[in-house]
C-alpha positions in Angstrom: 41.8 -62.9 45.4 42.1 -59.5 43.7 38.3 -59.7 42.0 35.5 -59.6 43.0 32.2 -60.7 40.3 29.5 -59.1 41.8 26.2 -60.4 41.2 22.2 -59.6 41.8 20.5 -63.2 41.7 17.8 -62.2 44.9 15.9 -58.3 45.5 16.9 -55.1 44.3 19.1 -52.6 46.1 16.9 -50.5 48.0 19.7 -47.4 47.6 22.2 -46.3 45.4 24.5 -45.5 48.4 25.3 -49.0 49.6 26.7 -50.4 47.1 28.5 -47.7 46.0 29.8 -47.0 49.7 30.5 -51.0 49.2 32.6 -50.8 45.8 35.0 -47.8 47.6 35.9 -49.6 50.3 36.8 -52.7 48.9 38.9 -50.5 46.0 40.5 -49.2 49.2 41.5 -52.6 50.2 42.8 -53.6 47.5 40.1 -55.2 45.4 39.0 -55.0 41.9 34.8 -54.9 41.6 33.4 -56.4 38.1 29.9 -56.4 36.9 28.8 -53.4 38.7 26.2 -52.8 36.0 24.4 -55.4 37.8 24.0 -53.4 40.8 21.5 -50.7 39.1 18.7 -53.2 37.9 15.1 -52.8 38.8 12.3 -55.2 38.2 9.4 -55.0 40.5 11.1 -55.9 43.6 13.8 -58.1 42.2 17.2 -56.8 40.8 16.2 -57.8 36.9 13.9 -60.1 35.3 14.1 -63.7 36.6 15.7 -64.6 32.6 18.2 -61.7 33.4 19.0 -62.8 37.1 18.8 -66.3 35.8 21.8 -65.8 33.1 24.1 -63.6 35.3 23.8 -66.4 37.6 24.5 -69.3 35.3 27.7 -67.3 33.9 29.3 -67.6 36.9 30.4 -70.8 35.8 32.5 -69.3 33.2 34.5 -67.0 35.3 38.3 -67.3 36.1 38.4 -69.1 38.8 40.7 -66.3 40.3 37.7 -63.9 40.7 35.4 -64.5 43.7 31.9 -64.1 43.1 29.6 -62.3 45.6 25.9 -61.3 46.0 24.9 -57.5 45.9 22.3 -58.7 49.1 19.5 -60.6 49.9 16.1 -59.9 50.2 14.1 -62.5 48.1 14.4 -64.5 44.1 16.5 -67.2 44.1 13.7 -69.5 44.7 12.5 -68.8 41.4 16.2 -69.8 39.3 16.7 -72.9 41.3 15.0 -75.1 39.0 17.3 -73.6 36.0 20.6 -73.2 37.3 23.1 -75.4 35.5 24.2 -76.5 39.2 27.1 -79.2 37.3 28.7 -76.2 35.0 28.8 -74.3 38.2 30.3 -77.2 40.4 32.9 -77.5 37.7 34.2 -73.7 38.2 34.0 -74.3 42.2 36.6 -77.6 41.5 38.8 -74.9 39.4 39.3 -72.9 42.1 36.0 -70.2 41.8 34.9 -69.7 45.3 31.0 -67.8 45.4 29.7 -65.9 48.6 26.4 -64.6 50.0 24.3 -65.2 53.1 20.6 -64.5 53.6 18.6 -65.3 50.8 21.7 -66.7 49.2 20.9 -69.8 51.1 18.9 -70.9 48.4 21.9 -71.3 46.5 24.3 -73.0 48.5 21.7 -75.8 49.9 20.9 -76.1 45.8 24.2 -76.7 45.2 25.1 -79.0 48.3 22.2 -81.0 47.1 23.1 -81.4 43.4 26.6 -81.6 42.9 28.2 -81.8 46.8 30.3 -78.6 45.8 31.7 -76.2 48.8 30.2 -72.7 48.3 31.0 -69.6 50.9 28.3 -68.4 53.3 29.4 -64.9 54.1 29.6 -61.3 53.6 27.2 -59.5 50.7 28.3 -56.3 48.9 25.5 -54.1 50.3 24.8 -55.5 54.0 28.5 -55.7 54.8 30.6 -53.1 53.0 28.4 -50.7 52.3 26.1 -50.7 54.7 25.4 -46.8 56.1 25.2 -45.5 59.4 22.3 -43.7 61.1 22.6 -40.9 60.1 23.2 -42.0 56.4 27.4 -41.8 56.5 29.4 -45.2 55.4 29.9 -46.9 58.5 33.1 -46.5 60.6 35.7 -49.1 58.8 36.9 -50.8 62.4 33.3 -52.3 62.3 34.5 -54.5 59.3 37.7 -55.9 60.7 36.8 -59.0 62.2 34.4 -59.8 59.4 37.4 -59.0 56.8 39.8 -61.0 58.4 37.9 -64.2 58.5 36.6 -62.9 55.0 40.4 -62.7 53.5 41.1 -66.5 55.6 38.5 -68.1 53.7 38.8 -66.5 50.5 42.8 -66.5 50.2 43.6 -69.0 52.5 40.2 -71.5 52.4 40.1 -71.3 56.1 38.1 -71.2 59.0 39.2 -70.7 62.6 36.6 -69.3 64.9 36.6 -69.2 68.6 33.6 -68.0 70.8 33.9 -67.5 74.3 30.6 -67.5 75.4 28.8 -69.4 77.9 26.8 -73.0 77.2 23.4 -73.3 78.6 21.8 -75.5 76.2 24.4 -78.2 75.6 22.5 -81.1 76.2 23.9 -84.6 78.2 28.0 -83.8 77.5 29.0 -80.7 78.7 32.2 -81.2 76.6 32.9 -82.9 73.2 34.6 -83.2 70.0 33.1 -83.3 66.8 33.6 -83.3 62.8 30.8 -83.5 60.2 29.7 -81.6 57.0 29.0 -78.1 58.2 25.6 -76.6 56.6 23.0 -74.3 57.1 22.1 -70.6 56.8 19.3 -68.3 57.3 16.9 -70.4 59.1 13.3 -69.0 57.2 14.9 -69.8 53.5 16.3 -73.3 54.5 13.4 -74.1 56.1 11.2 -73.4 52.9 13.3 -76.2 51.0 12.3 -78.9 53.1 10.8 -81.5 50.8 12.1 -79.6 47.5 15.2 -81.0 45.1 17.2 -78.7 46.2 17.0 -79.8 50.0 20.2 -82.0 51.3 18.8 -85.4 51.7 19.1 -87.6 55.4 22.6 -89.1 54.1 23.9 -86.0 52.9 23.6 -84.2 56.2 23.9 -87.4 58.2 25.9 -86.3 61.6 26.5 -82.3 60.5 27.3 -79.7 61.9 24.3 -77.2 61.1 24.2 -73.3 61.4 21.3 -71.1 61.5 20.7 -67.3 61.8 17.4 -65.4 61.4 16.5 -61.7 60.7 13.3 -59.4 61.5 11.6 -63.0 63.0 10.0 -63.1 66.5 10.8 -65.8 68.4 7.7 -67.7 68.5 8.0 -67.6 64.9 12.0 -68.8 65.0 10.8 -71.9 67.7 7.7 -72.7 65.2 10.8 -73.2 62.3 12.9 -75.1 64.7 10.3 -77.2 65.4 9.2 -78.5 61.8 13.0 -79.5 61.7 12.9 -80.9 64.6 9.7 -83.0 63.6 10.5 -83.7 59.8 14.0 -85.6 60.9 16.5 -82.7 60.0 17.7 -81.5 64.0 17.8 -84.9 64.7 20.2 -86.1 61.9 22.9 -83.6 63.5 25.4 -84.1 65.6 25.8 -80.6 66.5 23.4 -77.5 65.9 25.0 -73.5 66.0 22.7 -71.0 66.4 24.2 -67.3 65.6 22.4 -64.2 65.5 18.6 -63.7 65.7 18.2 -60.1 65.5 15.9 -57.2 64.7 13.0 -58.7 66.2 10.9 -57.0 68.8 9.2 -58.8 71.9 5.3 -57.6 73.2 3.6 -57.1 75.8 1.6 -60.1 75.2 4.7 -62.6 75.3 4.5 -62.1 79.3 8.3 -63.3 79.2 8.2 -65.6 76.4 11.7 -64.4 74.5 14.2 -65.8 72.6 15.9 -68.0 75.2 12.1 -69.7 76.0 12.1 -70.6 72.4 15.7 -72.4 72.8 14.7 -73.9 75.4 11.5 -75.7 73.8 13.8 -76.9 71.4 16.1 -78.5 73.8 13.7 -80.1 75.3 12.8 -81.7 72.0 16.2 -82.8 71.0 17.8 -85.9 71.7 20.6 -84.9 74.8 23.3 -86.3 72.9 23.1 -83.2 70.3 24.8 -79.9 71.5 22.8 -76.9 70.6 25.3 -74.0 71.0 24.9 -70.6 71.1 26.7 -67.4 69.9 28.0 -68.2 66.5 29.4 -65.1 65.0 27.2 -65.1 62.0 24.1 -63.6 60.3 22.7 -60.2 59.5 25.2 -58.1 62.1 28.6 -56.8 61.9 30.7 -59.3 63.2 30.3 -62.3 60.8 32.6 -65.2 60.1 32.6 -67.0 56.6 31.5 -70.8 56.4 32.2 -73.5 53.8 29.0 -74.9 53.1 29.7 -78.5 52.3 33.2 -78.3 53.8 34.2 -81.0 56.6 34.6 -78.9 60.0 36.0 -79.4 63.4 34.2 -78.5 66.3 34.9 -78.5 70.0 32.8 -77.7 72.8 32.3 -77.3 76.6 30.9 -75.4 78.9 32.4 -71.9 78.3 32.4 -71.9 74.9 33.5 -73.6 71.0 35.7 -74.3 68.6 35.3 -74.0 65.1 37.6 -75.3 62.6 37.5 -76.2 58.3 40.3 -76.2 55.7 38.6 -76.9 51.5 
């Protein structure tokens, strides 16, 4: 992977800075950046009109499936393409060897794609939020911040695999304080997959049938985060798992009014609503933070568990 096909399906970027700061340090590494004229589009809040956003995205499908294609950043649009992608001329360039990235709002995308054709599509890193994000004080961040994030970037994207170990403890594990498991790893950003329940582009009960299925969350409280676990715990989706991964729920801020309702009451509500022979883990490098593995969305994984911590495995 010495390309990288940058595209702007979901909001605007909300600087010039980032994704320049973004394109120099993956020149530095190595890496070619194409499309950039994407990266500059304005319409209302979105990065182009929906036909533009729309037409970049179905184009992907014609790319050499040496280049890996990545989104600029999240934000919100996908949900309006979905019904218009050309999700089996996509599917095609993934079985050619074209591997596509993004997290965030880029769910939308891989769950569409899981749905429709069962192709593997990479939930991980975004131009914007994780090469050119900016510090504080408005300087590109300090490069050592990106090394574990790169290095399970360059595994999946060179080597199309995952090997992730946490070392963190268990407290929500459920009836089997220890186990072994291997199903269709899913998932992503808990609010957008959550909004595709009952939709087309929503992995039906035998698609997902004994998955492994990650979740992160950004900017949520967690009364709002427990309210989402719930309707997937009540619609059939939690319980259809055989393992559940929560990684980071961040930038949210607790009240005064919560009178010690936090993030781990929230976990714990949902435990209590689960069936004790799914493990509901904790600590999964991955969401809107620094330290972020990439995931095969679709891919078969591996996953091992006790009480100290997990195991995550996948080759595609």
């Amino acid at each position: 992977m010495k390309r990288i096909h940058v595209i702007a399906p979901s909001g605007a970027s909300l600087d010039e800075s980032s994704p320049a700061a973004g394109i120099d340090w993956l020149s530095g590494q190595g890496i070619t950046v194409k499309n950039t004229e994407c990266l500059k589009r304005v319409h209302q809040r979105f990065s182009g009109t929906d036909t533009q956003r729309l037409s970049e995205l179905n184009a992907v499908a014609q790319l050499p499936p040496e280049d890996l294609v990545m989104a600029m950043r999240g934000g919100y649009g996908l949900h309006r393409l979905l019904p218009d992608v050309e999700w089996d001329a996509i599917a095609r360039a993934v079985e050619q060897g074209l591997q596509i990235c993004g997290h965030s709002d880029f769910t939308a995308f891989h769950l569409g794609l899981l749905t429709k054709t069962g192709a593997i599509s990479l939930s991980g890193p975004m131009l914007n939020y994780d090469f050119g994000r900016q510090a504080i004080e408005g300087e590109a961040s300090n490069p050592n911040h990106k090394e574990f994030m790169w290095k399970h970037f360059i595994n999946a994207a060179r080597e199309r695999t995952l090997d992730c170990s946490v070392s963190s403890p268990q407290s929500y594990l459920g009836e089997k304080t220890a186990g072994e498991i291997s199903g269709i790893l899913w998932g992503g950003n808990l609010t957008v997959l959550t909004s595709m329940i009952g939709t087309p582009f929503f992995p039906n009960h035998e698609q997902t049938q004994g998955g492994i299925l990650f979740l992160e969350d950004v900017n949520e409280h967690p009364y709002r985060i427990e309210r989402m676990l719930m309707q997937l715990t009540d619609s059939g989706v939690l319980k259809n798992q055989a393992a559940i991964l929560l990684g980071g729920f961040s930038a949210y801020r607790l009240f005064e009014g919560d009178r010690g309702y936090d993030l781990a009451s929230a976990i714990e509500a949902i435990r209590a609503r689960l069936s004790g022979n799914i493990p509901l883990l904790t600590n999964l490098p991955f969401g809107h933070q620094a330290d972020k593995i990439t995931l095969p969305v679709g891919a078969q994984a591996d996953l091992t568990y006790d009480k100290t911590g997990f195991q995550l495995k996948a080759s595609w």
